[in-house]
N, C-alpha and C positions, 0 to 999 in steps of 0.2 A: 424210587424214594419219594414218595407224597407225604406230605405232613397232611396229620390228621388234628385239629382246633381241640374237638372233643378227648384225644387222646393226650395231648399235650396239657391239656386246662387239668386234666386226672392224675398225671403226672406229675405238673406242679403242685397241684395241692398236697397231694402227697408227700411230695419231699422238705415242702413248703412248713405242711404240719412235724414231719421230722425233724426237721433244721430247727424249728421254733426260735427264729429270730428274736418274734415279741419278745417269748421267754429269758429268751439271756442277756436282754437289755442290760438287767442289774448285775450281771457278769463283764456285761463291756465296758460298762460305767467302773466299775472296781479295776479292773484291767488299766482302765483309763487313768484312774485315778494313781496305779501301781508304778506307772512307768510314764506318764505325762503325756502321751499324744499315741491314737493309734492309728495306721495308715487305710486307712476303709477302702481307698481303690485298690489297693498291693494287696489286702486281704480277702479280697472278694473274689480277685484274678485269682489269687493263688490256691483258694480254695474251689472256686471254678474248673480249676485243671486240675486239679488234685481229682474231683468228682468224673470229668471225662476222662481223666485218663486210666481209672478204675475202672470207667465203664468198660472201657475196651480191654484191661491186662490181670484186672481184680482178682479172681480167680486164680490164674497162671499163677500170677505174681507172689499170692499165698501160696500155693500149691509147690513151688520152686525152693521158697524158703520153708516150708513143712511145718504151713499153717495153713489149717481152715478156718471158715469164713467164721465161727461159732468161739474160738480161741480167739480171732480178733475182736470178737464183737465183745468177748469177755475182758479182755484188757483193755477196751474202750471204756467198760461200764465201772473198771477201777478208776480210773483217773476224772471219769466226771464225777467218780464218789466223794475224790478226795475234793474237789472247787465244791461242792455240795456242803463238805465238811465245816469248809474256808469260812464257805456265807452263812450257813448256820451259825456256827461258834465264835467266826470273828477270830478264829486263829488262823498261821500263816504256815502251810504246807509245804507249798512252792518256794521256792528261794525266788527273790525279787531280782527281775533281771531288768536293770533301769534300757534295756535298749529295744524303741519300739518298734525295731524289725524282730526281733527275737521275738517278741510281744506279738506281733500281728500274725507270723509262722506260728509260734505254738503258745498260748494254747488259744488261740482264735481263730484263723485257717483251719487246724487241726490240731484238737480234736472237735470243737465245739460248732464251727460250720459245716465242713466236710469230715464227720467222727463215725466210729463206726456203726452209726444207729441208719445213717442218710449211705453211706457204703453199702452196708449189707441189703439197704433197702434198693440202692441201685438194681444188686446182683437181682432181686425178685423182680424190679420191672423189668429188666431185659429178656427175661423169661417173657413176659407178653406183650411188652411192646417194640416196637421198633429205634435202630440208635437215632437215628434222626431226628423222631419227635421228644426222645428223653433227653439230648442235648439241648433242643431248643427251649426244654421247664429248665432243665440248669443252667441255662443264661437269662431266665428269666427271672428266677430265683437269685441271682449272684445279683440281679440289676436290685430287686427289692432290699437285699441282705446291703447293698449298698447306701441304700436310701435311710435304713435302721443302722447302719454304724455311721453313717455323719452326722445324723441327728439326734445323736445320742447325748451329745451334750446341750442342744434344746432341752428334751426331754427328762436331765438332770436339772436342768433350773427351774423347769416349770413344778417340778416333784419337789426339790428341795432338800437338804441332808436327810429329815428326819425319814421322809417317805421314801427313798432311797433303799434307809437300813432295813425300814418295814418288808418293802417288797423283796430287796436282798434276802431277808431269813423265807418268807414265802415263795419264793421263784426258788432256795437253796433246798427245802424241803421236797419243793415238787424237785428237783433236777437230785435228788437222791432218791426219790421211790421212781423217776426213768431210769436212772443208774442200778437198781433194785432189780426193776421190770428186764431191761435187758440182762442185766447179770444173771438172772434164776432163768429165762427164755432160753437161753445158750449154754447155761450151765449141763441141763441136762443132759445134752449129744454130748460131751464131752466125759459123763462119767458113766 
């Protein structure tokens, strides 16, 4: 087991670009705003472990329950449609669950840190690289995704309500053509 720098720096960007932290700023901000406080280190562990311990049973794990990886990645790309809808329209999908453990487990752990775009993406790196070096981007990942959920509410005051709603319908658009992008990507093995 030698960690490879090069393998790990590809790795994280990789998942790094998947996860798109940046991008769901104005879903954590709304999150935040939904339920009053979200717990960044509980959500970062829990999606941390959710990602490793995919890495290791992922597959099985579907396979057991008699799902493929292409059926999850399609009921992932439903439910980031619907938060896509949310920040679009300004309508309310979800029912409000005022408790921000509930809040930090779903949908912020999962689906939108560890969802099934960063899962299925697992399944293809461990096809070429080693568990080793993909553990060590996913705790490097969790430390960053840490750094973007605490400072989220920096980031909302310097923005301000109105810039907020702006980027909210823009980040809701882009995160319904990823929701689009995976949905039609995975649709087709299934029909």
């Amino acid at each position: 087991m030698v960690l490879n720098l090069k393998e790990i720096l590809t790795i994280f960007m990789v998942l790094f670009a998947v996860i798109d932290i940046i991008g769901n700023i104005p879903i954590i901000i709304d999150l935040r705003q939904k339920v009053g406080h979200v717990q960044s280190g509980k959500a970062s562990l829990i999606a941390g472990f959710i990602l490793i311990i995919f890495l290791f049973v992922g597959e099985q794990l579907l396979s057991i329950i008699g799902i493929d990886v292409h059926s999850f990645a399609v009921a992932g790309a439903l439910i980031i449609f619907f938060i896509a809808l949310e920040m679009i329209l300004g309508i309310k999908i979800y029912k409000e669950d005022k408790n921000p453990l509930n809040a930090t487990v779903f949908p912020l752990a999962f689906p939108l840190i560890a969802g099934p775009g960063s899962l299925t993406t697992l399944l293809s790196l461990k096809a070429a690289y080693s568990n080793a070096n993909i553990i060590v981007a996913i705790i490097i990942n969790m430390f960053f995704i840490y750094i973007v959920l605490k400072g989220s509410s920096k980031i909302e005051k310097i923005i301000g309500e109105n810039g907020i709603g702006i980027i909210r319908k823009i980040f809701g658009v882009v995160l319904l053509a990823i929701s689009i992008k995976l949905f039609t990507s995975n649709i087709k093995f299934l029909l």
